[in-house]
VOTIGU-666342 format. One record per residue (C-alpha): y, x, z; residue in three letters. Coordinates in steps of 0.02 Angstrom, whole numbers, padded with zeros to 5 digits, always signed. Each point is the difference from the previous one (the first is absolute). Last residue first. Layout:
<rs>
YXZAla
...
</rs>
This chain:
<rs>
+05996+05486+06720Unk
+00057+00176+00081Unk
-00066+00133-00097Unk
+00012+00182+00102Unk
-00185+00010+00047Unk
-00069-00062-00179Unk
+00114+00152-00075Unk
-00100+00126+00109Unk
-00162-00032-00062Unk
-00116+00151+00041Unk
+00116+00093+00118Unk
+00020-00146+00091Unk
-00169-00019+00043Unk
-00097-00165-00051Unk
-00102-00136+00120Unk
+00126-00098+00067Unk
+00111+00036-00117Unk
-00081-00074-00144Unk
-00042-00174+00079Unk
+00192-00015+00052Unk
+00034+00028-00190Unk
-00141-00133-00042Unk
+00090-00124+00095Unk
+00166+00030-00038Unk
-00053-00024-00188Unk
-00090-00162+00056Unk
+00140-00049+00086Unk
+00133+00025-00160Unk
-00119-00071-00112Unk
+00029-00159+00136Unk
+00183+00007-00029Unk
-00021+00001-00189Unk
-00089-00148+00002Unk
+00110-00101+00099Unk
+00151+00053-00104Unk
-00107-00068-00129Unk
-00091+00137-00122Unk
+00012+00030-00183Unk
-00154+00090-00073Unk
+00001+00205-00036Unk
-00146+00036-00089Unk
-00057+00184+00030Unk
-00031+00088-00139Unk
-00172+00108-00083Unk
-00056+00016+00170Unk
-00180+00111-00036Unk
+00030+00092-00158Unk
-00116-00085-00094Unk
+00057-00158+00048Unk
+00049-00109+00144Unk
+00167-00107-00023Unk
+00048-00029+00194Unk
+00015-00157+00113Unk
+00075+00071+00173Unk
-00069+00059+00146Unk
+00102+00124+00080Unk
-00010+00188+00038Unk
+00181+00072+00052Unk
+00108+00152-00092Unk
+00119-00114-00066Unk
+00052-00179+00019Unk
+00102-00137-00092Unk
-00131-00089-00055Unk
-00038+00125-00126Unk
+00116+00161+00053Unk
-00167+00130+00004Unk
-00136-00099+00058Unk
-00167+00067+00070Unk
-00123-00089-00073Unk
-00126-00148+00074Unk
-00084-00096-00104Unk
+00015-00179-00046Unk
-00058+00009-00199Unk
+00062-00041-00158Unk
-00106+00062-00151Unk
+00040+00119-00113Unk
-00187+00026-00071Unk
+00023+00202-00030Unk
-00208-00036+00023Unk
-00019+00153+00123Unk
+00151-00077+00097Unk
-00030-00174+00010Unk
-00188+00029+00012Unk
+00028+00111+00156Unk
+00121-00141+00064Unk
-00157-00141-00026Unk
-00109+00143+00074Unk
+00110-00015+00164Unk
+00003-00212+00002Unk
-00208-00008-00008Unk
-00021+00147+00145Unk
+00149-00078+00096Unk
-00090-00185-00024Unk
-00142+00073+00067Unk
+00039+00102+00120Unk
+00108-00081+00146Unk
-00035+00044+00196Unk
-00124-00011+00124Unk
-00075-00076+00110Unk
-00062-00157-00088Unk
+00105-00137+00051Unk
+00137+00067+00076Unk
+00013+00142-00105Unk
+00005-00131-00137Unk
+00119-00120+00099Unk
+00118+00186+00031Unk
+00020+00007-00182Unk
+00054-00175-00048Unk
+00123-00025+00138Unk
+00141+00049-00131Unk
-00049-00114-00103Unk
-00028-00155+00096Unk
+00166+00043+00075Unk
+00097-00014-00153Unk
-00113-00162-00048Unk
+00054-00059+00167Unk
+00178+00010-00051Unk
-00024-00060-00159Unk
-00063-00158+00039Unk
+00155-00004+00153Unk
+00120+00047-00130Unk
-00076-00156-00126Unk
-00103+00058-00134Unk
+00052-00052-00199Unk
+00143+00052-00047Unk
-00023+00154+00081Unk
-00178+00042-00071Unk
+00101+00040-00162Unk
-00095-00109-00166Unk
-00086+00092-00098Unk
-00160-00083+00020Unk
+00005+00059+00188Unk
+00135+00116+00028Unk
+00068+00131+00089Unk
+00164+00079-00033Unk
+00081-00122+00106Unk
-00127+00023+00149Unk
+00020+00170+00034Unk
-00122+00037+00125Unk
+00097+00132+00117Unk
-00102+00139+00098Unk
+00081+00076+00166Unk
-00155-00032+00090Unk
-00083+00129-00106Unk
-00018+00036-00199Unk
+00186+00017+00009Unk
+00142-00073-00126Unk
-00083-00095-00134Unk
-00117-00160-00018Unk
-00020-00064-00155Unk
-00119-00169-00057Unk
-00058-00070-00187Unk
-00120-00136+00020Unk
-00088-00089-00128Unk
-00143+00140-00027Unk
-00021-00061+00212Unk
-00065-00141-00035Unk
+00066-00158+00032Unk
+00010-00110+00185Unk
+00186+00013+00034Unk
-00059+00085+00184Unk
-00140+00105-00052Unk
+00094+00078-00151Unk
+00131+00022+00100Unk
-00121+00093+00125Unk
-00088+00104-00140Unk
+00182+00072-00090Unk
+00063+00046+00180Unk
-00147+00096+00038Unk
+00013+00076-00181Unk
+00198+00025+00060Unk
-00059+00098+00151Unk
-00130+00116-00116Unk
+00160+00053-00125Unk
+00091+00023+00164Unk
-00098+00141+00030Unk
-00056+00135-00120Unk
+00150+00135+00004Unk
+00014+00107-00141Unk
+00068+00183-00043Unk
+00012+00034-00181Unk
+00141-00082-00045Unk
+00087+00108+00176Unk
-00013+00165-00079Unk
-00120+00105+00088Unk
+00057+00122+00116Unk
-00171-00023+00103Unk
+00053+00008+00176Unk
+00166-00148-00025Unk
-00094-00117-00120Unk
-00165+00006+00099Unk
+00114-00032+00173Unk
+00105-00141-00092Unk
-00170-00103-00064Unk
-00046+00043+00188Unk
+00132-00107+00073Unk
-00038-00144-00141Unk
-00179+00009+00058Unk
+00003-00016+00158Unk
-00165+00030-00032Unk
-00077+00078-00123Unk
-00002-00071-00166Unk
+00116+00149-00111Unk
-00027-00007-00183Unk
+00053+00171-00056Unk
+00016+00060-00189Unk
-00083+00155-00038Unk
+00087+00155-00078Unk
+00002+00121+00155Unk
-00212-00043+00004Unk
-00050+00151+00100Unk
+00148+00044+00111Unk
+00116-00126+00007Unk
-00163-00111+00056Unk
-00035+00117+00111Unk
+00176-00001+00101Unk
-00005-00181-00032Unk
-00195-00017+00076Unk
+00085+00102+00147Unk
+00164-00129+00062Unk
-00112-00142-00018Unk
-00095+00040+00128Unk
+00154+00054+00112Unk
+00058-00128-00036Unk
-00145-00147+00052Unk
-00014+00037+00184Unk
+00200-00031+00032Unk
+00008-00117-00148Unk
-00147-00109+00062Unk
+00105-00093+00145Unk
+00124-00084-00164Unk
-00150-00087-00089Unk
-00011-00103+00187Unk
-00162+00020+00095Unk
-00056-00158+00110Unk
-00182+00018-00098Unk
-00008+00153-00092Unk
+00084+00095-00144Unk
-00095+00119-00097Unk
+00034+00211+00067Unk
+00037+00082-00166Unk
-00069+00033-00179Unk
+00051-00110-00130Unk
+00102+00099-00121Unk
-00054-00038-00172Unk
+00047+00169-00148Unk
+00016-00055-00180Unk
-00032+00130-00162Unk
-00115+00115+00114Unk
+00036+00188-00060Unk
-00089+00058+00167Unk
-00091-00122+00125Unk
-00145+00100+00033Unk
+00124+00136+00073Unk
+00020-00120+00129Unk
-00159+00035+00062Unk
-00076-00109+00107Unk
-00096-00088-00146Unk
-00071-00148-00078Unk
-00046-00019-00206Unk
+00032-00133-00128Unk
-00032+00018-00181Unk
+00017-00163-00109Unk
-00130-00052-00154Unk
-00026-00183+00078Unk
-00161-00042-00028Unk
+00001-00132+00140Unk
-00150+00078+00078Unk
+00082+00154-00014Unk
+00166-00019+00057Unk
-00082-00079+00159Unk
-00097+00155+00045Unk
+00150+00103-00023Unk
+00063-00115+00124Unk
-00111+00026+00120Unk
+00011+00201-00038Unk
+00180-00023+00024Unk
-00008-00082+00167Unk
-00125+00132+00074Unk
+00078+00123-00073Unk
+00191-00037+00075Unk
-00102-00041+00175Unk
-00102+00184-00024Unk
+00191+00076-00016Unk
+00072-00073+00155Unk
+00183+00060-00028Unk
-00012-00112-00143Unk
+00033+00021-00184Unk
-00061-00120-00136Unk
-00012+00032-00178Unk
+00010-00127-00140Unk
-00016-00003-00184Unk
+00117-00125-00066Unk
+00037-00191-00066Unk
-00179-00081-00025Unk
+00069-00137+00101Unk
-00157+00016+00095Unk
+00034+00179+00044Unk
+00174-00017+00078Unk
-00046-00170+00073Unk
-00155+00099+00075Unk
+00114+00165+00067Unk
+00153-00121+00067Unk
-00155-00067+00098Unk
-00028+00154+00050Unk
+00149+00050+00053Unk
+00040-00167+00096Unk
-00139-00005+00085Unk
+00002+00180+00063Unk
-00009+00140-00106Unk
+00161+00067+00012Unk
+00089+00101-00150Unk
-00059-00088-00158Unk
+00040+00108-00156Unk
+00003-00078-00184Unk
-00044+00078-00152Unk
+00045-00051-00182Unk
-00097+00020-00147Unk
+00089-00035-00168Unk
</rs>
């Protein structure tokens, strides 16, 4: 079967979610972008690419959203990227209202497509594509802590000196300062990362992690695509493949964790219909508090940037 995947924003992230896309042999691919000759430019280069590998996938650019109709998976990736001194949370008043219109089109022209949502804040904007398109929530998806445990999968790695294919690593709550590395469900040779970091090891691991994005930015001016492009087309594999995989994504929970109505990263089954379930693990007291703050967090994310009228129920929780 021939599946077709549309890539709103081509930026670096886009496109590179475009190449992994294509050289995974997974989907044709189109990508839309308010600056139409940008969206051709990029597809025609890697059109180009397709072609010298011999790889018999279509991909074309656009400004059109109509180009994007009967799409099996839809990326979001368009928005203002985060830079230097910026926090995730400062891009939800600029990135909304972007965010707000490729939904509107996207329950327009492809009202069967499943939703992988990377723009940032991304577990705020997971909620905003869930709440303008009417989709169910399976087939709404937040890319974001599934990147921050990757980070944390490369620095253990670093640290206990093996490769990373030996390290297993979760972080849930918020892809954002609120994120929490979850140390005893990690594991190096199956063994929990608990029993065998100190606090303080851990502690700076956390941290390691969560400074991960800004020391790219940092470093090179701007912010993550390569591992976003890789980790995106690893979901849209998940799902066109009916693979079942577990995943950190964020999903907006209804009673898991004890919450409903809010985006949080959890681990999820992905499938062919997006979030198959939502594994519910056993938290600490500790652990449960600091769910709690990243849930806080993300609410206070949503109303800074969100009318009432338009999520009424996240006004009047009080977490």
């Amino acid at each position: 079967m021939r599946y077709r995947v549309a890539v709103v924003g081509a930026g670096r992230v886009g496109t590179e979610v475009a190449k992994h896309v294509l050289l995974s042999r997974l989907a044709d691919v189109v990508l839309i972008d308010i600056d139409g000759n940008r969206a051709r430019g990029e597809a025609l280069d890697l059109a180009h690419m397709v072609s010298m590998l011999g790889i018999d996938l279509d991909v074309v650019g656009s400004s059109d959203y109509r180009d994007m109709s009967g799409s099996d998976i839809v990326v979001i990736s368009a928005g203002i990227a985060r830079s230097a001194g910026m926090t995730r949370e400062q891009l939800i008043s600029a990135n909304a209202g972007t965010v707000y219109t490729i939904s509107e089109k996207i329950a327009e022209y492809c009202p069967k497509a499943i939703v992988i949502v990377v723009t940032n804040p991304v577990d705020a904007l997971t909620f905003v594509t869930w709440k303008v398109t009417g989709f169910k929530r399976n087939r709404v998806i937040g890319f974001g802590s599934m990147l921050d445990s990757a980070r944390m999968k490369y620095i253990v790695a670093k640290k206990l000196g093996v490769p990373p294919s030996r390290v297993d690593a979760l972080v849930m709550g918020e892809h954002g300062e609120a994120m929490m590395c979850m140390f005893r469900y990690s594991t190096v040779d199956g063994k929990p990362l608990s029993e065998i970091l100190s606090d303080e090891e851990m502690k700076r691991i956390e941290e390691e992690v969560r400074r991960s994005g800004s020391e790219i930015i940092r470093l090179r001016g701007h912010s993550s695509n390569h591992a976003p492009g890789a980790g995106i087309a690893q979901l849209i594999k998940a799902i066109l493949s009916d693979e079942k995989k577990i995943y950190p994504v964020s999903v907006v929970l209804d009673g898991e964790y004890g919450y409903r109505g809010i985006p949080l990263s959890v681990p999820a089954v992905i499938g062919r219909n997006g979030v198959e379930k939502i594994i519910e693990l056993e938290l600490t007291l500790e652990e449960k508090e600091r769910l709690r703050q990243a849930a806080k967090k993300i609410i206070e994310t949503l109303r800074c940037a969100l009318p009432r009228e338009l999520c009424a129920e996240i006004y009047e929780l009080n977490i």
